[in-house]
N, C-alpha and C positions, 0 to 999 in steps of 0.2 A: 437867360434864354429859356424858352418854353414852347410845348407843343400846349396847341389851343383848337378846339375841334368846333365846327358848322355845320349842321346840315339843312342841304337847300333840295327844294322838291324841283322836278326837272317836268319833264311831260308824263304824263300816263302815272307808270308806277317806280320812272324812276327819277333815283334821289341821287346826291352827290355830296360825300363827304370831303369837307375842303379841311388843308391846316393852315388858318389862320391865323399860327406861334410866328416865331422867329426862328425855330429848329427845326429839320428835318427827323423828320418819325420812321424809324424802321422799322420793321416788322410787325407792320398795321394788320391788323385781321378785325375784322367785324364777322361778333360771335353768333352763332345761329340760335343761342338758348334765349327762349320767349318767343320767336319769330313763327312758330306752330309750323314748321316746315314753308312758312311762305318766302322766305327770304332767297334770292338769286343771286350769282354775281357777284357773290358779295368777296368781298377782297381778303387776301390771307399771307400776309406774309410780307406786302409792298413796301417800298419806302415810298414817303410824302413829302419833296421838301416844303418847306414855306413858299404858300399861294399856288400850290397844285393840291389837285383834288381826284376822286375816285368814285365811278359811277358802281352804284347797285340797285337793285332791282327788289322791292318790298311789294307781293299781291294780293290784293283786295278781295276778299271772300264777303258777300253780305251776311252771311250767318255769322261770323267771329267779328267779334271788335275790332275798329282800326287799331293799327298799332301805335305807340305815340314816343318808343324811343327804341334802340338799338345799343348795345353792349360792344364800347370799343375797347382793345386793348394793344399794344403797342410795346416795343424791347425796356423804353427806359420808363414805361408808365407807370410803375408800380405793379403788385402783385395782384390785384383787383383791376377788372373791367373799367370801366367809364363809362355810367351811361350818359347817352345821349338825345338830347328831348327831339 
């Protein structure tokens, strides 16, 4: 069994991170370091089981770079993040 993480872009600027394991993920948070203070919504603490997802909110400044991944981390992930493209 395994958590396995997606992310899909929704409308506008937001995104939804699906798990797409076979195990339920507790204590999902998507970390705010990189996001330059753009990140919303973003989720801290949730469980996910398998085939439910989690909307957050990433905004687009034309002066900074898009962003191209997000730092997830989770109870059984290990002691390091995962990022996420």
């Amino acid at each position: 069994m395994s958590v396995k993480w997606q992310i899909t872009r929704s409308e506008g600027t937001s995104y939804r991170l699906h798990n797409v394991g076979n195990e339920t993920a507790e204590a999902v948070t998507i970390l705010e370091n990189g996001l330059d203070g753009l990140g919303r919504d973003l989720p801290e603490g949730v469980s996910l089981p398998p085939g439910e997802s989690v909307r957050f909110v990433m905004l687009e400044v034309d002066q900074l770079p898009s962003r191209t991944e997000v730092l997830v981390k989770w109870s059984d992930g290990g002691p390091e993040p995962v990022r996420m493209p």
